[in-house]
C-alpha positions in Angstrom: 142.4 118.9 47.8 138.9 120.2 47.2 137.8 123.5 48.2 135.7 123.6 51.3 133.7 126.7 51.2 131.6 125.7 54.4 132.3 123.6 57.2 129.4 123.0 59.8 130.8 122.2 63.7 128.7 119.5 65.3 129.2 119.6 69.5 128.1 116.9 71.6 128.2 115.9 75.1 126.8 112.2 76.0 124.6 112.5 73.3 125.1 108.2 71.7 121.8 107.6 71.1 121.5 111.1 69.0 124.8 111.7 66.9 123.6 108.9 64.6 120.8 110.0 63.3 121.3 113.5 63.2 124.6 112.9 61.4 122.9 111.1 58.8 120.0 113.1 58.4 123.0 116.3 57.9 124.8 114.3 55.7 122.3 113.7 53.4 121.3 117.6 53.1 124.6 118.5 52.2 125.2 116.3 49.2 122.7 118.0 47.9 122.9 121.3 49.2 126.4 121.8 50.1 128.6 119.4 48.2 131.8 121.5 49.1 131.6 120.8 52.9 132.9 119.4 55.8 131.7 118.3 59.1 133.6 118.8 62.5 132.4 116.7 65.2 133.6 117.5 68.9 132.9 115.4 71.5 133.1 117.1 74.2 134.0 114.8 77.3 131.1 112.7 76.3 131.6 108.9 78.4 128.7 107.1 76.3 130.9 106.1 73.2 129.4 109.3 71.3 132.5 109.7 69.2 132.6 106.1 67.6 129.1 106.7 66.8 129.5 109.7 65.0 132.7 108.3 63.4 130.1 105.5 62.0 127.4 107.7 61.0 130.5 109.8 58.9 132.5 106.9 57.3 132.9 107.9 53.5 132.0 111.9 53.8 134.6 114.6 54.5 135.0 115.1 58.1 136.7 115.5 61.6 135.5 114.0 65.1 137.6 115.5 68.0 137.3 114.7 71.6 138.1 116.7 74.6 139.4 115.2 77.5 136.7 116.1 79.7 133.5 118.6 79.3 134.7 121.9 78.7 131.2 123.8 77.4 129.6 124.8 74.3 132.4 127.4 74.4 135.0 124.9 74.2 133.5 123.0 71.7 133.5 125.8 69.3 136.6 127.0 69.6 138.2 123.6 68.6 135.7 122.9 65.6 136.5 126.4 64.7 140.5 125.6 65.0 139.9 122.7 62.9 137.3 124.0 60.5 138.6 124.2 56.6 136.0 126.3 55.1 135.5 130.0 54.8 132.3 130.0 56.3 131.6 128.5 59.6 128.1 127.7 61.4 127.1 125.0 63.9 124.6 123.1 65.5 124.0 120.8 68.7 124.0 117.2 68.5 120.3 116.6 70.1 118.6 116.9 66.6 116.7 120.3 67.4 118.3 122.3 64.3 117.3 120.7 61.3 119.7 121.0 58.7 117.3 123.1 56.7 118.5 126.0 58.9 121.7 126.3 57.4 120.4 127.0 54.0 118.2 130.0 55.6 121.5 131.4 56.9 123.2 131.0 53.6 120.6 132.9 51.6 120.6 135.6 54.0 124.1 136.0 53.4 124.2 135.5 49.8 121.4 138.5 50.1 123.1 141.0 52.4 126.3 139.8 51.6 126.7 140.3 55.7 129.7 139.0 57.9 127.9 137.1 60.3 124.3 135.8 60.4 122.6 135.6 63.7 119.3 133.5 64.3 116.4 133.2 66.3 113.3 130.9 66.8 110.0 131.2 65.4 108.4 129.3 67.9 110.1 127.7 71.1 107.7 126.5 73.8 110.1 126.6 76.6 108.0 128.2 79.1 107.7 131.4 80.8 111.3 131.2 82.8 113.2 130.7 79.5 110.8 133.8 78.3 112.1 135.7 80.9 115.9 135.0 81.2 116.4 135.7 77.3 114.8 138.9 77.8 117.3 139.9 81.2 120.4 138.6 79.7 119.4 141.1 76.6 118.8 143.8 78.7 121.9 143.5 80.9 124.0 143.1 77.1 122.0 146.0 75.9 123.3 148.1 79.2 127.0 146.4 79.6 127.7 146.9 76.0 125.2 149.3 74.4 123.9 146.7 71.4 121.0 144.8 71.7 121.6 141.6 70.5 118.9 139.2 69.1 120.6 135.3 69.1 118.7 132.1 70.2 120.5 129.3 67.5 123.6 128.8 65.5 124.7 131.8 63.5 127.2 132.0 60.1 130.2 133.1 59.6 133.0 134.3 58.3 136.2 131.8 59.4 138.8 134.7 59.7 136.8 136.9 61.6 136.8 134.2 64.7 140.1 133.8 66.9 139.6 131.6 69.4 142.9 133.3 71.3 140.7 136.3 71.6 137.8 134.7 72.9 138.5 133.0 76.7 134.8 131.5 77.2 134.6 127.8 77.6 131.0 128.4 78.4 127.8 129.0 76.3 128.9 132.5 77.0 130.8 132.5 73.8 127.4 132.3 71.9 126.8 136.2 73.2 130.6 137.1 73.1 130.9 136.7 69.2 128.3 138.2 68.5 128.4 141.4 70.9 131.8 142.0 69.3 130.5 141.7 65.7 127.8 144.2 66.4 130.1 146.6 69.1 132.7 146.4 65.6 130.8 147.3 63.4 130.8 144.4 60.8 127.9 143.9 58.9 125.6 141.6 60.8 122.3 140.0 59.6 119.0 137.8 61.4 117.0 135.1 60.5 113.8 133.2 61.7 115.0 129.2 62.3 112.8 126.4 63.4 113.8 124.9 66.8 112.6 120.9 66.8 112.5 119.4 70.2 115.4 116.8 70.4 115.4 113.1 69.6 116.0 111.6 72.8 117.1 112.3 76.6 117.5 115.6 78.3 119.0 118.6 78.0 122.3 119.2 80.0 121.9 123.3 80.9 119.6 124.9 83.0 119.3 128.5 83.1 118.2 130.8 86.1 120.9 130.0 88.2 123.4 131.1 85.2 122.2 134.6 85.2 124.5 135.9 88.1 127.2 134.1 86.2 126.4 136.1 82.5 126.5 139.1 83.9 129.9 138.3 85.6 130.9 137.6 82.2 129.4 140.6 80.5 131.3 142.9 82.6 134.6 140.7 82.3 133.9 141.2 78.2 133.5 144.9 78.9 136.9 145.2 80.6 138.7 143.0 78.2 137.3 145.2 75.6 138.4 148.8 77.4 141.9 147.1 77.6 142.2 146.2 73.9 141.0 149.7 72.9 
């Protein structure tokens, strides 16, 4: 079997009418870019047929499309790609077309360059508006005071496959997105950031909100912050 140095983790969630076309357009970047990769598709609970849409837009390429029972969370999504992920390097990136695949040759040079575990990223420009502004900033803060790093993450980050066990990490939620990082950074391991484009997506709506979530990070933040005491 060919080597497969990277494999990218695709998640989706009712997302038909965008798997397709961003599955193509990802496809085509890494024949050319990354030859010796696979793609891991998760459907996560989707009821619109997204799977067999991705499983079209994939015929003939090296890859894995997975489904989940019902929505479990960005969380849950990456702990099964993860699971099923063959390369030594793992990133990923939503299925509504707002990371272009041009992003994951940022984070690979920035790891060729620092030679660095994991690669974080964040957005040169996202007009989301003042409230998104704001709860980035307070859910840094309250990381920066629960856990004593402050982290800078908005997008998909790279890394390295053995450093990621999903028995370790409980979040279903988009919590996982701080968790793995916070314990990179709290460990020690060798962490580098990038600037990414964020597109806006294809077609319909996104499916999280976020002021109401707030209460619920912090919850989680000091959950992490036990569950790390325990383990020390």
């Amino acid at each position: 079997m060919e080597k497969t140095d990277l494999s990218i983790v695709v998640f989706a969630f009712d997302e038909a009418e965008n798997i397709g076309p961003v599955l193509t357009e990802l496809r085509a970047w890494l024949d050319v870019h990354e030859p010796s990769s696979d793609i891991v598709v998760v459907d996560d609970g989707s009821r619109d047929g997204t799977a067999a849409r991705a499983r079209e837009a994939l015929e003939g390429t090296p890859h894995q499309v997975l489904s989940h029972a019902k929505n479990r969370g960005i969380g849950g999504a990456l702990k099964t790609g993860v699971s099923a992920a063959r390369g030594a390097w793992v990133t990923f990136m939503p299925a509504d077309g707002q990371i272009a695949p041009e992003a994951i040759g940022t984070l690979r040079d920035a790891q060729r360059r620092s030679v660095a575990d994991v690669v974080l990223s964040v957005y040169d420009h996202r007009d989301d508006g003042l409230d998104r502004k704001l709860f980035s900033l307070g859910v840094r803060t309250l990381i920066a005071a629960v856990h004593g790093v402050w982290l800078k993450s908005d997008g998909p980050y790279l890394f390295r496959r053995r450093l990621f066990d999903p028995a370790q990490l409980p979040p279903d939620t988009f919590f996982l997105n701080f968790e793995f990082p916070i314990r990179a950074l709290a460990a020690g391991l060798s962490v580098d950031t990038v600037t990414i484009a964020c597109r806006p997506r294809r077609a319909g709506h996104s499916k999280s909100t976020q002021w109401h979530r707030i209460l619920g990070v912090a919850r989680d933040l000091v959950d992490l912050r036990l569950r790390r005491f325990r383990s020390s």
